[in-house]
N, C-alpha and C positions, 0 to 999 in steps of 0.2 A: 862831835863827841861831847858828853856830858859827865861831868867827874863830880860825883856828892859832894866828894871834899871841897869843892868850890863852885858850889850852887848858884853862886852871879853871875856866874859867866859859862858861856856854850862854845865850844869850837868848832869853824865851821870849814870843812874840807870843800874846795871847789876847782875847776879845771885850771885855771891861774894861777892858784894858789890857794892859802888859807887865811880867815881872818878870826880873828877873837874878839865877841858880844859880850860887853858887859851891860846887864842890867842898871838902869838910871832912871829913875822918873822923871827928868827932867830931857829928855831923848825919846825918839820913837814915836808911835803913832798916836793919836789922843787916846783911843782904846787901850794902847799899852800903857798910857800915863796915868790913865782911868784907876787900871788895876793893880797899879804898883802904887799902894798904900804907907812902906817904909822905904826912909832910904839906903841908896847905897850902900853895900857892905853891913846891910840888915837882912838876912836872907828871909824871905816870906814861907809861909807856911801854911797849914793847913786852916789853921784859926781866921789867917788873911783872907784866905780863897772861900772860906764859908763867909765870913761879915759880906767880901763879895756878890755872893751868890744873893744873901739876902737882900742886899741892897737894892740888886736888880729886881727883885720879886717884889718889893714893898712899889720901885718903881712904875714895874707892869703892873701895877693895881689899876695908879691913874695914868697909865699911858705905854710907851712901846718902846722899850732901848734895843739898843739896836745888839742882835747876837739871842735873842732870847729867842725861841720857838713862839709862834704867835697859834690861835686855834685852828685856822686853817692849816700850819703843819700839821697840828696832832692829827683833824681828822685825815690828811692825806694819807697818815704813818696806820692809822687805824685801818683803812680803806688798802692800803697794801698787806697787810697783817691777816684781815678777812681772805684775800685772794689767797695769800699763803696756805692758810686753815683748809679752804675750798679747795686748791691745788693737791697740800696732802692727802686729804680723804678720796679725794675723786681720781687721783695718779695722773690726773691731763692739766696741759695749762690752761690758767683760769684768767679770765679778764677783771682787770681792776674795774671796780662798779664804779661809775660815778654818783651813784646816791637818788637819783632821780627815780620820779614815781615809773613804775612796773619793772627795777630793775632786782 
């Protein structure tokens, strides 16, 4: 359960019991430590998750963090999207093309 009014923290229902997550940068995964830019009892916001976002993009310029989509996802996401397109117009199912010459 997630309650606005107390945006640090998450409740988590489980077959044993329940436990209560509070947000800590100094806790958790290096990825979650990455992204928790204020602390404790500073709740983050949108302006944090953007500077985030950017971070990573200026990153992927000269190299490959980890979590971002690299080219080879898009074209996979492009290459299902064609089938999709091909699928609705034709009413049959369509095979994902692989890209190769004569297909």
């Amino acid at each position: 359960m997630f309650d606005q009014e107390n945006p640090e923290q998450v409740w988590l229902g489980e077959p044993d019991g329940a436990r209560l997550l509070v947000r800590d940068p100094r806790t958790g995964s290096s990825e979650q430590r990455r992204l928790s830019r204020l602390p404790a009892g500073h709740p983050q916001g949108y302006a944090q998750y953007f500077e985030a976002f950017i971070a990573d993009t200026y990153e992927a310029v000269g190299g490959s963090p980890d979590g971002l989509p690299t080219f080879t996802d898009g074209l996979r996401s492009a290459k299902v999207v064609d089938s999709v397109l091909r699928s609705a117009a034709s009413g049959k199912w369509e095979e994902v093309r692989d890209g190769s010459a004569g297909d």
